[in-house]
C-alpha positions in Angstrom: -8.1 20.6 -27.2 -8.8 20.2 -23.3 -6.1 20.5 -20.9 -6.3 16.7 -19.9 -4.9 16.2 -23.6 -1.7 18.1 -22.6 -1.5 16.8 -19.2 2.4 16.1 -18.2 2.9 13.0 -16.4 5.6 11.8 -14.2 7.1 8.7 -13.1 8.3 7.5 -9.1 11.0 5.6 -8.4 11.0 3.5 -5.5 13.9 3.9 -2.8 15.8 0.9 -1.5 13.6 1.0 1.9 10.6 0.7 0.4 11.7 -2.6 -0.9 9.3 -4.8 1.1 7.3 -2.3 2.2 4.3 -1.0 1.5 2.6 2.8 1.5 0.9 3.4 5.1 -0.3 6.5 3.3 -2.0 4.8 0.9 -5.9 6.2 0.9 -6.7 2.4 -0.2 -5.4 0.9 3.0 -7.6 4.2 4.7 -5.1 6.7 5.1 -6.4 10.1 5.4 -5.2 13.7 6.8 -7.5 14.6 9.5 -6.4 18.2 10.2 -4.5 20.5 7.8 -3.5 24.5 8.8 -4.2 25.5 5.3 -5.5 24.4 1.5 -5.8 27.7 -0.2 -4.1 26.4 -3.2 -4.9 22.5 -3.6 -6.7 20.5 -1.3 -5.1 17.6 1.3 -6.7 14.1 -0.7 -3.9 15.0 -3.7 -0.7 14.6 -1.7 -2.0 11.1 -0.7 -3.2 10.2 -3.9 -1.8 6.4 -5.4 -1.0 7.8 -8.5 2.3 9.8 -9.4 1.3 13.2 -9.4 0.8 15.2 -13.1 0.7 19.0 -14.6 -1.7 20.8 -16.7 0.1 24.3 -18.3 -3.4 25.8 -19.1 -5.4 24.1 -16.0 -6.5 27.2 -13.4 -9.6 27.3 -10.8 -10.9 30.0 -9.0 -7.9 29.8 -6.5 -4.9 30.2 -9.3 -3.0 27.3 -10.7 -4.4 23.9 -10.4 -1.5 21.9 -8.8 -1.1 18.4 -8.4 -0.6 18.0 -4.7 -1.5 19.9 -1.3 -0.6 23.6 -1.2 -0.8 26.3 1.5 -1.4 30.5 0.6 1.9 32.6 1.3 2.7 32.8 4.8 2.5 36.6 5.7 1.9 36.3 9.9 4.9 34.2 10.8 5.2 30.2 12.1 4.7 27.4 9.6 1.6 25.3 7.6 1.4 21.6 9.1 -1.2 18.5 8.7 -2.4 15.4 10.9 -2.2 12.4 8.8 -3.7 9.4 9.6 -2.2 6.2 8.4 -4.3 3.3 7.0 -2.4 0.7 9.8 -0.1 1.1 12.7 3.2 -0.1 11.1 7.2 0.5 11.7 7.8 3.4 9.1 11.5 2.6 7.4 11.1 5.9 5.5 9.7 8.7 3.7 9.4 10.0 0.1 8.4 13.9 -0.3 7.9 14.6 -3.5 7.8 18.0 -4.8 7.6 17.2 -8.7 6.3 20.2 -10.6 6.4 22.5 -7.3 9.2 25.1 -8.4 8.9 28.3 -6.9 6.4 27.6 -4.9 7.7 24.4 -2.6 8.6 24.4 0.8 12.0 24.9 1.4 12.2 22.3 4.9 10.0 19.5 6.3 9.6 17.9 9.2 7.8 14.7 10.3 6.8 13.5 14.0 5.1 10.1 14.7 2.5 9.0 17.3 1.3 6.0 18.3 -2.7 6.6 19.6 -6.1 5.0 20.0 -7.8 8.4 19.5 -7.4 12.1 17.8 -4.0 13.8 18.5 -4.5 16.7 21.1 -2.3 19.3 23.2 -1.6 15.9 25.2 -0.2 14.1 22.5 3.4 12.7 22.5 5.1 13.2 19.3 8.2 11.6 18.5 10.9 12.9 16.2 10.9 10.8 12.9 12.7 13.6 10.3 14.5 16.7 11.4 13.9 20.0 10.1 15.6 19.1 6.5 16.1 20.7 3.4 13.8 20.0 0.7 14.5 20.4 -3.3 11.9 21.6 -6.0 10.3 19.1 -8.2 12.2 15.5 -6.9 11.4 12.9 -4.7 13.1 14.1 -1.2 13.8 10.8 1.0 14.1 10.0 4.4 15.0 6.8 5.5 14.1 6.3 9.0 15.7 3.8 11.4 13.1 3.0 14.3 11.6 -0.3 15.5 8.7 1.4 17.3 4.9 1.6 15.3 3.3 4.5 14.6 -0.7 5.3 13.5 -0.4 9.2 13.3 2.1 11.3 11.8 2.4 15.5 12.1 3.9 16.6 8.9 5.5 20.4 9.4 6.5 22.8 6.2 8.6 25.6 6.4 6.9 28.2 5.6 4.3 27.2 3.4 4.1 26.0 -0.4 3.4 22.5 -1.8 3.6 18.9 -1.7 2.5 16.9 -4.7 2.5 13.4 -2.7 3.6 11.9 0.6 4.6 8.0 1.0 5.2 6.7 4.1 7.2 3.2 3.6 7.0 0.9 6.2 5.0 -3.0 7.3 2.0 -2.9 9.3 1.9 -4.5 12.8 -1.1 -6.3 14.4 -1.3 -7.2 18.0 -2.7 -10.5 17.1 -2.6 -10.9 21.2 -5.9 -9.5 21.0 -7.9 -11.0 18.4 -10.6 -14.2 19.4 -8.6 -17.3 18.8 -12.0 -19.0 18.0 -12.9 -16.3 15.4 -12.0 -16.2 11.5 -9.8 -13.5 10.3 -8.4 -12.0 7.3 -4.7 -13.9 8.0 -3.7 -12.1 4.7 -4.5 -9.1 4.7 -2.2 -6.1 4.6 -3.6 -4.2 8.1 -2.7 -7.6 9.5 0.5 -7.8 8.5 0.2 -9.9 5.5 2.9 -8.8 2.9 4.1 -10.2 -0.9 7.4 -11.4 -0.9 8.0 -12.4 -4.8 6.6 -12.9 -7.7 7.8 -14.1 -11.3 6.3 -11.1 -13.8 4.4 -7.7 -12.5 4.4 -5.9 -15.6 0.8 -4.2 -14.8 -0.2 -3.0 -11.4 0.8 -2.8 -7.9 1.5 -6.5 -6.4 0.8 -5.4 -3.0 -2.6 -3.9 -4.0 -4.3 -7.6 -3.7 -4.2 -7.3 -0.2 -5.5 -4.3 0.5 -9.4 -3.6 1.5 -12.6 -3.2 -0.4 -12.8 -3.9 -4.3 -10.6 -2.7 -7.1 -11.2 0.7 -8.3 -10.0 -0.2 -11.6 -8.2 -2.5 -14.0 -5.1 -1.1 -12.7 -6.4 -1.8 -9.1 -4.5 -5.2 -8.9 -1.9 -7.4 -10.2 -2.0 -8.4 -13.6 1.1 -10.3 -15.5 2.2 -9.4 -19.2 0.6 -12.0 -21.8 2.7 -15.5 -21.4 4.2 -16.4 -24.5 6.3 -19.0 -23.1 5.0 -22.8 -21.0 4.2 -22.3 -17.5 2.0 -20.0 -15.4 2.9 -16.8 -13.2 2.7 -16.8 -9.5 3.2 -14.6 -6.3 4.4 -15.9 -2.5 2.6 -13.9 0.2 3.5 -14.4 3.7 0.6 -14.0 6.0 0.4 -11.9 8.9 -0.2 -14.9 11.5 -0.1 -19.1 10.8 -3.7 -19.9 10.6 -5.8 -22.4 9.2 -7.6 -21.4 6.4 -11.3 -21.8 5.7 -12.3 -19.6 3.3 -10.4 -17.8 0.2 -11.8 -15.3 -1.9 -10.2 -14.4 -5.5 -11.6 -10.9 -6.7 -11.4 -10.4 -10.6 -12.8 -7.3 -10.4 -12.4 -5.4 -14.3 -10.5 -8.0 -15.4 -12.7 -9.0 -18.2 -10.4 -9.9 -21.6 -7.5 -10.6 -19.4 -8.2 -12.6 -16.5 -6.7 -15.7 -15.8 -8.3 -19.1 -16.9 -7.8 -21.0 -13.9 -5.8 -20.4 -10.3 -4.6 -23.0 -7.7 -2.9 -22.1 -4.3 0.3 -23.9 -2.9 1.2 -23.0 1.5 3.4 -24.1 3.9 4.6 -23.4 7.6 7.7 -21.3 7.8 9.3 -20.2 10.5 12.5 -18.3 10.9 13.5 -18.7 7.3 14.5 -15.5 4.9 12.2 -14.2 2.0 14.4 -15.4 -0.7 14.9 -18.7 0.5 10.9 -18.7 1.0 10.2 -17.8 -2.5 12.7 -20.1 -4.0 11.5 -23.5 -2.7 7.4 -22.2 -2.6 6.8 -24.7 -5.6 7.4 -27.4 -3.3 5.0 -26.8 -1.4 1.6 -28.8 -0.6 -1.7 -27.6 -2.3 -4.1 -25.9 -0.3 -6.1 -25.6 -3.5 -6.3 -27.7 -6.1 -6.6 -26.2 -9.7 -9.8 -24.0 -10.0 -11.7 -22.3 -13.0 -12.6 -18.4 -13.0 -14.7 -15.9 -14.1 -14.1 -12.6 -15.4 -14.8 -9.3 -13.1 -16.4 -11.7 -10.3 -15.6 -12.3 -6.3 -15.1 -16.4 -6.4 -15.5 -17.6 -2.5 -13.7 -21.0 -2.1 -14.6 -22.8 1.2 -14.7 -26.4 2.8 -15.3 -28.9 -0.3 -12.5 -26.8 -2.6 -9.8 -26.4 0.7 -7.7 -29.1 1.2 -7.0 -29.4 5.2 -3.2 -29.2 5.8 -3.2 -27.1 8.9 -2.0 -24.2 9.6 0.0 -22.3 7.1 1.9 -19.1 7.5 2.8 -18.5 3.3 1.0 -19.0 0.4 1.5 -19.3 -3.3 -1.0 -18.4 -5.9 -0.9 -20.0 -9.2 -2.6 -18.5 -12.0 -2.9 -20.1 -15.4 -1.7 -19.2 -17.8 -1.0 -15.0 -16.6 -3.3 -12.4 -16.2 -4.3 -10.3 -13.4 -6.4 -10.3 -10.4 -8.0 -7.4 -7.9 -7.4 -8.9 -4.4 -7.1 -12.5 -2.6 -8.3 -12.7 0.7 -7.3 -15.9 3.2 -9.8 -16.6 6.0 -9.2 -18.5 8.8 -8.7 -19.4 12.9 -5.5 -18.7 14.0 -3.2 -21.7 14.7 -2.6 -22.6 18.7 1.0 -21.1 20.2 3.3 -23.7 20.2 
């Protein structure tokens, strides 16, 4: 029998302040640690990794005990093991999980977590700001942080006292984009996550990561997306996103990417303007609103590109509602488009 047979798996449960929020260390929105003082034991990618982490009794390599996570040697010359990490978008962090699940003996006893906002590499010149205190940590839990800061960060430096082993780092917060700087004239990605776009509701996500869809590049997998439990009842399953500036959009792309038995039939897309009005109330009256696109047929494990003949011309929009019929499950929508004029 091979070790992946006996693999133990464990479950994450989101804190309250990631409600909203998405993972800035999330290696499909880019994130990566740059630097690291050590990786005797496992190597940086794991503690970043989308998936909760898992444990293999028999699994050893030639450093010791395959672990789940990042892992420094024992410290015997004195100070502490650290990493850079590199967030996949500048965002305001509202906290952090550390999650030591299946590090026993051999966790770090404290953390500490600096932020820094930068156009290039951290150096000696680098201004770090305090984001978690030297804290306690426990073995094998989820060990949050919430944090309570308005300013954006791109960079974090995450210190361990003395040494031992993280099996995954989140880093809760929403993107920010400096809009301000973009070409008015130009066609941007108004929905996706780097640029602030963000799901606020949805009826049924019984597969999946909703806020996947808005994330770069292609699905990895079937469970690369949002996909709905099969709809035994009338009606059709839906999600609101809010985009990350009003636009008006003039392209849309609906990536089905390996979902072959269990992609949806058909898909139609409902927007408005909203300003200044809270998520619930959003979400609530979002089947009121006016189609963008009218009901569409789709393809299984295909990109579908919608553009001027199949966009109806409202102006510009700041939500959207995608309508898929009857449920299933898609890889990632994308809305195109010029941003709308400052009023």
């Amino acid at each position: 029998m091979s070790d992946t047979a006996l693999a133990i798996r464990s479950e994450e449960e989101k804190p309250d302040f990631a409600d909203g929020a998405v993972n800035l260390a999330s290696p499909r929105l880019g994130a990566t640690v740059t630097e690291v003082s050590d990786e005797f034991f496992a190597p940086r990618e794991r503690m970043l990794d989308d998936a909760p982490p898992v444990f293999y009794p028999d699994r050893y390599d030639e450093h010791g005990k395959w672990m789940d996570g990042w892992e420094t040697r024992r410290r015997r010359s004195g100070g502490n093991d650290w990493c850079i990490v590199q967030l996949g978008a500048k965002g305001i962090i509202t906290g952090f999980d550390l999650n030591t699940r299946f590090f026993t003996g051999n966790h770090p006893p404290r953390a500490r977590i600096e932020g820094a906002l930068t156009d290039s590499a951290p150096d000696d010149t680098t201004e770090w700001v305090e984001l978690v205190a030297e804290s306690d940590l426990a073995p094998d839990s989820q060990n949050l942080f919430p944090v309570n800061d308005d300013r954006p960060f791109n960079f974090l430096r995450f210190n361990i006292y003395p040494d031992g082993g993280i099996a995954r780092l989140r880093v809760w917060g929403n993107p920010v984009c400096e809009w301000k700087r973009q070409d008015p004239e130009g066609h941007h990605e108004l929905s996706a996550i780097i640029n602030g776009g963000r799901v606020l509701g949805y009826n049924d996500a019984h597969y999946g990561d909703p806020w996947v869809i808005l994330t770069p590049g292609r699905g990895q997998n079937m469970g690369d997306g949002w996909e709905t439990r099969r709809r035994r009842e009338p009606g059709n399953d839906w999600i609101v996103i809010a985009l990350g500036a009003a636009g008006e959009a003039k392209r849309i792309e609906i990536d089905t990417a390996h979902f072959k038995g269990n992609y949806p039939d058909r898909c139609s897309i409902q927007a408005a303007r909203i300003e200044n009005t809270g998520d619930s109330d959003i979400v609530a009256g979002a089947g009121g609103w006016d189609n963008l696109m009218d009901e569409q047929k789709l393809q299984m494990d295909h990109v579908h590109t919608f553009e001027a003949g199949a966009i109806n011309d409202i102006g510009p929009i700041t939500h959207i509602r995608l309508n898929i019929f009857p449920d299933g499950g898609i890889s990632r929508i994308r809305i195109f488009g010029q941003l709308a004029a400052e009023e």
